[in-house]
C-alpha positions as CSV (number, residue, x, y, z in Angstrom):
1,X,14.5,9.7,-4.5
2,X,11.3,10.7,-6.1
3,X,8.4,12.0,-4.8
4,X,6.2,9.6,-2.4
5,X,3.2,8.3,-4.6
6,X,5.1,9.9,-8.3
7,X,4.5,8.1,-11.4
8,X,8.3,7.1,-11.0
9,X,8.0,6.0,-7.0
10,X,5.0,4.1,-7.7
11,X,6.6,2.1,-10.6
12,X,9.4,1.6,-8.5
13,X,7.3,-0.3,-5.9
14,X,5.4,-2.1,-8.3
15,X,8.8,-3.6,-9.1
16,X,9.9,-4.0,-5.7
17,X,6.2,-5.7,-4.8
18,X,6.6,-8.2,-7.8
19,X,10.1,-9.3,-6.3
20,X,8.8,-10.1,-2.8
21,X,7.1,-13.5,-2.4
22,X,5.5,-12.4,0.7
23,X,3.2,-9.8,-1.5
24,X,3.2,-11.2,-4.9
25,X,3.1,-14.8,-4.3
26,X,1.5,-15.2,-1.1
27,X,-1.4,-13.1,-2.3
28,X,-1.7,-15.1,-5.6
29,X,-2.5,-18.1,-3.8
30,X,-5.6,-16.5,-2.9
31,X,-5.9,-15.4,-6.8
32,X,-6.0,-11.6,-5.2
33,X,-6.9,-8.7,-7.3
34,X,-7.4,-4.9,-6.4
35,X,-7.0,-1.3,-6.8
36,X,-4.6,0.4,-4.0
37,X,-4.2,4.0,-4.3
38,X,-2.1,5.9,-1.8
39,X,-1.5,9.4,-0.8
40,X,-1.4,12.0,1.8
41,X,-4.0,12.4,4.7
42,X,-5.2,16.2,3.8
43,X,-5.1,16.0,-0.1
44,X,-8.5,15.9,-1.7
45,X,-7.4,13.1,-3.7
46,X,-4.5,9.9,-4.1
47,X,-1.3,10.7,-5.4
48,X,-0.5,6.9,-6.8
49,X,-2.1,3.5,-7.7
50,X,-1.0,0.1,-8.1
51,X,-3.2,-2.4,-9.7
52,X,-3.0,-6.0,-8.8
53,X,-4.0,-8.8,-10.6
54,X,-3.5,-12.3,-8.8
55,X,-1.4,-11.0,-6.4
56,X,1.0,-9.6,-8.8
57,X,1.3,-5.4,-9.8
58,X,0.2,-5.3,-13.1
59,X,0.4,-1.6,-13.5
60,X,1.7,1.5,-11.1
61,X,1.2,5.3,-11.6
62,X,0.2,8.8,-10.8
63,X,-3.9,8.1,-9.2
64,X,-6.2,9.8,-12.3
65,X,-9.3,9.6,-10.8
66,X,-9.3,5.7,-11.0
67,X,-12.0,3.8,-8.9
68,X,-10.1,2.0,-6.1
69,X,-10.6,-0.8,-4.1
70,X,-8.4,0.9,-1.2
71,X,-7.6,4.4,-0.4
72,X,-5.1,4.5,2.4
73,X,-3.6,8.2,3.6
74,X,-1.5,9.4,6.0
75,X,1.1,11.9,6.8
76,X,4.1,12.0,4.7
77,X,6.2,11.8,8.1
78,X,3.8,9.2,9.1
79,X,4.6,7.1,5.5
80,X,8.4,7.3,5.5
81,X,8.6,6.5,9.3
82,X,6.8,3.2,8.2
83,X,8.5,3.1,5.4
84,X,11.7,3.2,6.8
85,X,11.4,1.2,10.3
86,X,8.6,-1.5,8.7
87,X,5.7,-1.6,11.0
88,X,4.0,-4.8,12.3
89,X,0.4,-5.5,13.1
90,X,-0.4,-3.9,16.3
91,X,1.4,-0.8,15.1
92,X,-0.8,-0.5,12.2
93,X,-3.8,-1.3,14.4
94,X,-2.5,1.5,16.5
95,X,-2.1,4.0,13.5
96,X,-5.5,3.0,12.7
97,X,-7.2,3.6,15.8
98,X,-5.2,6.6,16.0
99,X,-6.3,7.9,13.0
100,X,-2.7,8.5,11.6
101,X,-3.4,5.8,8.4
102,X,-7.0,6.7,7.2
103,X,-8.8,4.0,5.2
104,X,-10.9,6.7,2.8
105,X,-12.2,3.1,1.0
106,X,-12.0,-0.3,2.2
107,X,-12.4,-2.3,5.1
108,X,-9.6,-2.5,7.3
109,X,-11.0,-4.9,9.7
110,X,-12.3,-7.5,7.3
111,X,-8.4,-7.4,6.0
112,X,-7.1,-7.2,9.0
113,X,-9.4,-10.7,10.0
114,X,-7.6,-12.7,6.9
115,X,-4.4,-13.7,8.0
116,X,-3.8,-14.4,4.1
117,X,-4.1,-10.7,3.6
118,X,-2.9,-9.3,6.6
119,X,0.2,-10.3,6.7
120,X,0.9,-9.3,2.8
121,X,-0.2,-5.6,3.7
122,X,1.9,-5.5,6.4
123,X,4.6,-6.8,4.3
124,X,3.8,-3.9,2.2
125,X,5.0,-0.6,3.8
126,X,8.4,-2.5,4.4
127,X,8.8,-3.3,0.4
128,X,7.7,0.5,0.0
129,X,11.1,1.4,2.1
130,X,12.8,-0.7,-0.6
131,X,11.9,2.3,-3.8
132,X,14.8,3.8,-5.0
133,X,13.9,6.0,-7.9
């Protein structure tokens, strides 16, 4: 397996978030578009970024200093526990609170108060257990 957030892990979930009609199509019914970029809670910067246009991952690769829309960071135990065992929407509230998934941008309670994109980034860390690589 490649490195978490690589250029090859993130095009690998790019491919696994444009299979899965719970990302891709349910968040281009709300005609979604945005910058994620991912990577580890004590690195000054991302590691990876997925750009989404209309719900679907246009493009995926190593974070170059990109202006994001989201900057989520945790642990790397932190990501491939989720990764692995899927978490739902009190455990990411709980990571939250907790401060094991930082938010460095982005709003995690306006997200978290649209069920149309709640659910979909929920959806998310389990499609991220899916990259093979």
């Amino acid at each position: 397996m490649a490195d978490i957030f690589s250029e090859a892990w993130m095009k690998g979930f790019m491919e696994e978030w444009n299979k899965e009609p719970e990302l891709a199509d349910a968040l281009a019914k709300i005609n979604f578009n945005t910058k994620l970029a991912y990577g580890l809670k004590d690195d000054d910067k991302p590691r990876g970024i997925l750009v989404v246009e209309n719900g679907k991952a246009t493009s995926a690769g190593a974070y170059n200093g990109e202006e994001v829309n989201w900057d989520l960071r945790a642990t790397e135990d932190n990501w491939l526990k989720w990764m692995e065992k899927g978490v739902g929407m009190a455990g990411l509230g709980t990571a939250a609170a907790m401060g094991k998934l930082k938010f460095k941008v982005g709003d995690y309670g306006s997200m978290l108060k649209d069920p149309r994109m709640a659910g979909p980034f929920v959806k998310s860390f389990s499609v991220m257990g899916r990259v093979k690589v």
